[in-house]
C-alpha positions as CSV (number, residue, x, y, z in Angstrom):
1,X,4.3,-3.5,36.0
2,X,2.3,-1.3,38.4
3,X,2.0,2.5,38.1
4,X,3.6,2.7,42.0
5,X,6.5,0.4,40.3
6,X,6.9,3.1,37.2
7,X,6.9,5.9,39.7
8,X,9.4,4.7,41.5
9,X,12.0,3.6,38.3
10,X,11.3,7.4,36.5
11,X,12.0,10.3,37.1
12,X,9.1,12.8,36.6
13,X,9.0,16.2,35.2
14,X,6.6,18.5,36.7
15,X,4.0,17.9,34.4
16,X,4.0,13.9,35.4
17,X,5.8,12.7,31.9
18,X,7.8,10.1,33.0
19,X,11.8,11.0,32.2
20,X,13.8,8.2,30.1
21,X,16.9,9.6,31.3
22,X,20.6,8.4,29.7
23,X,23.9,10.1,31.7
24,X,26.5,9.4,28.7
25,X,30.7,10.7,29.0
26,X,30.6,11.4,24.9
27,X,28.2,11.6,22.4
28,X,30.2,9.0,20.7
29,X,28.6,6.5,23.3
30,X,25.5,6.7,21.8
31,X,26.9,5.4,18.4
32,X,28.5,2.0,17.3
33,X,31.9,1.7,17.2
34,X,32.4,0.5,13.7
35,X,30.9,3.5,12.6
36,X,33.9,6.0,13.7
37,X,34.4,8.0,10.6
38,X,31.0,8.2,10.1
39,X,29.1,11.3,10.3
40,X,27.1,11.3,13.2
41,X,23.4,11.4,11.0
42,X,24.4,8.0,9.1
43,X,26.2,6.2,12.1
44,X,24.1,3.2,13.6
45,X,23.2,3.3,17.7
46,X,24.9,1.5,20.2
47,X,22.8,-1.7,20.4
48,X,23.1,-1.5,24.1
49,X,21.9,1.9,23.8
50,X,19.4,0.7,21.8
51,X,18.2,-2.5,23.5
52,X,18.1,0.0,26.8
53,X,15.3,2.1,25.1
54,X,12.7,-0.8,23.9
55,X,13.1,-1.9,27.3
56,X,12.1,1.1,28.8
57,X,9.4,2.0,26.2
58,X,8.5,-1.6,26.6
59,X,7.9,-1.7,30.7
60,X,6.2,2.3,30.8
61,X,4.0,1.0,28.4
62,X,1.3,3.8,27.7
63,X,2.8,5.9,30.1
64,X,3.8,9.5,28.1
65,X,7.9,10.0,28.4
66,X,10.8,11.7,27.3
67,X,14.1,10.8,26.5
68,X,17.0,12.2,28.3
69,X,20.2,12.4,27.4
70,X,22.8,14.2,30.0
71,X,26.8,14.9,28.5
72,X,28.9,16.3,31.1
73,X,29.6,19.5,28.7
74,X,27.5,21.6,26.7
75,X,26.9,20.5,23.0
76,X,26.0,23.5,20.0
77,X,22.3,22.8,18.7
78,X,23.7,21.6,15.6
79,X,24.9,18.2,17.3
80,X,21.6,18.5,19.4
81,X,19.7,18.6,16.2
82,X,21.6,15.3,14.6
83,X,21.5,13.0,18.4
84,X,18.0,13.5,18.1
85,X,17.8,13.1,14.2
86,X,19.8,9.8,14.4
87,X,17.7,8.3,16.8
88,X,14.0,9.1,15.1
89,X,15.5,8.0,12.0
90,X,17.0,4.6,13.5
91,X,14.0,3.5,15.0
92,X,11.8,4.5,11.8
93,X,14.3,2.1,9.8
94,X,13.8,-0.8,12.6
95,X,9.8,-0.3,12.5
96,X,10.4,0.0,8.1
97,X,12.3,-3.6,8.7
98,X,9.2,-4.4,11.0
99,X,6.8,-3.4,8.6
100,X,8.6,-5.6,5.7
101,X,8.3,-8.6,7.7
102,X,4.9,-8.2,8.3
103,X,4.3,-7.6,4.8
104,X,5.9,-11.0,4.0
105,X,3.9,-12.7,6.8
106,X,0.9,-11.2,5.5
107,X,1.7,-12.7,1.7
108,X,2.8,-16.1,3.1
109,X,-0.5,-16.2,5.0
110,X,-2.7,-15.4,2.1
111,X,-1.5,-17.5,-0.6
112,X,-1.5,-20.4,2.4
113,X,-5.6,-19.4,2.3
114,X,-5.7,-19.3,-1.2
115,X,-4.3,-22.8,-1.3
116,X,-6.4,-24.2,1.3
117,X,-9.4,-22.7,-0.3
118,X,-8.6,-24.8,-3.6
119,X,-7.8,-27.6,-1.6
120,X,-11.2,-27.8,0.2
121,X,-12.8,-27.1,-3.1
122,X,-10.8,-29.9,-5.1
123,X,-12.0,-32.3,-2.3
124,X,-15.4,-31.5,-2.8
125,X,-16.3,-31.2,-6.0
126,X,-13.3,-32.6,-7.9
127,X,-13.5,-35.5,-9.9
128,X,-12.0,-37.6,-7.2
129,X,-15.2,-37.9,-5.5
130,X,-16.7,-40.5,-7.8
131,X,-14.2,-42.2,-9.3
132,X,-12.7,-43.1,-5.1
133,X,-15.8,-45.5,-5.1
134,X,-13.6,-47.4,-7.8
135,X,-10.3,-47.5,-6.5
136,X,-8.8,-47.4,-2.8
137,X,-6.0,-45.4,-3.8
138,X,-8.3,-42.6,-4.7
139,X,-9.9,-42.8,-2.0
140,X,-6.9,-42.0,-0.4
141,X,-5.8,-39.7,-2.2
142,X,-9.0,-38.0,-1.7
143,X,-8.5,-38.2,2.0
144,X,-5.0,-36.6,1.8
145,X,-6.3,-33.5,-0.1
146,X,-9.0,-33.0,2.7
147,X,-6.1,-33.4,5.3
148,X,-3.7,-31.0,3.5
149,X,-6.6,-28.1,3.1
150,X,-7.2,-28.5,7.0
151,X,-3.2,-28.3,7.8
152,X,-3.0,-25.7,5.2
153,X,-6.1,-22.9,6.7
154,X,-4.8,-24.1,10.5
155,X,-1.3,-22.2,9.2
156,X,-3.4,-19.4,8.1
157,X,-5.4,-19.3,11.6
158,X,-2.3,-20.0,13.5
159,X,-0.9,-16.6,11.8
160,X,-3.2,-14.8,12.8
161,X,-3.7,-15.4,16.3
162,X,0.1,-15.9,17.1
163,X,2.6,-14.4,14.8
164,X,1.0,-11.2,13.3
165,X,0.6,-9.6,16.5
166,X,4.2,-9.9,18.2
167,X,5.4,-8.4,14.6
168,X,2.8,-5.5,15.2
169,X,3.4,-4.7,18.4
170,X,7.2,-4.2,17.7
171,X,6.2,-2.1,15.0
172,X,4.0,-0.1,16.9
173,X,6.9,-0.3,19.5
174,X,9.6,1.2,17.2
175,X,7.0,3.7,15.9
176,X,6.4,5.1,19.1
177,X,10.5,5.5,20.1
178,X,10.8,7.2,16.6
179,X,8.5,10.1,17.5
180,X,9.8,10.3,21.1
181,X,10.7,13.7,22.5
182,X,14.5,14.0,22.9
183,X,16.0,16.5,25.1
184,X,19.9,16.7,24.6
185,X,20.9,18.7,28.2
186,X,24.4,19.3,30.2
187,X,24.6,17.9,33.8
């Protein structure tokens, strides 16, 4: 999206930082609904409240911002403190998720190496190699191996190009909402 196009979806605060700005009734519309009893520090975000964030954060890109949040009366700076508490420490649990799965990726990815390295070597200086002059089952098998190391390291390529980076952009994503300023104001 074009800076013109940014400009004209934020707001702006005199220094330029572009204004992520959420006009809520309650504070208990920032929170899920299953979590009523809940203290407000271990309740879980709206996930429409949520979802409305990332998208924003998403389309300003690089951009700098702040987040918003407008209540139609005044709050103590207690309940200030936790709004903003709850939502650093959500998003640091979605990019700790993040950072899990990419952890697992990165495992999955090296032991597919590992076995394609073995596989290549097998197939070149295992055993099968002379004796699949002898018999044509050998041979194929030999074949196989070769074909299985090549599927094997085109997993690990295909990793690397396609799935690591969507899982580290999210994380980067979340990282970035976590250590968002939040301004908690009255309209």
């Amino acid at each position: 999206m074009s800076h013109e196009l940014i400009a004209k979806r934020y707001e702006r605060d005199p220094d330029g930082t572009l204004i992520i700005d959420i006009a809520i009734d309650s504070v208990n519309d920032l929170y899920n609904e299953f979590d009523k009893k809940a203290v407000f520090r271990k309740r879980e975000l709206d996930q429409d409240f949520v979802d409305y964030l990332i998208e924003c954060v998403t389309e300003i890109k690089e951009h700098n911002y702040f987040i918003k949040i407008s209540l139609p009366a005044p709050l103590e700076d207690e309940c200030k403190g936790r709004i903003k508490t709850s939502i650093c420490n959500y998003f640091v649990y979605l990019k700790e998720v993040e950072v899990l799965a990419f952890k697992k990726e990165v495992r999955k990815t090296l032991l597919l190496f590992l076995f394609g390295i073995c596989l290549i070597t097998l197939s070149i200086f295992g055993p099968l190699e002379r004796l699949a002059e002898q018999a044509v089952w050998l041979k194929v098998l030999q074949e196989g191996i070769v074909i299985a190391a090549w599927v094997t390291l085109w997993q690990v390529f295909a990793a690397l190009i396609f799935e690591w980076q969507p899982l580290w952009q999210q994380i980067n994503l979340y990282r970035r909402i976590s250590s968002s300023h939040v301004e908690v104001v009255t309209r």
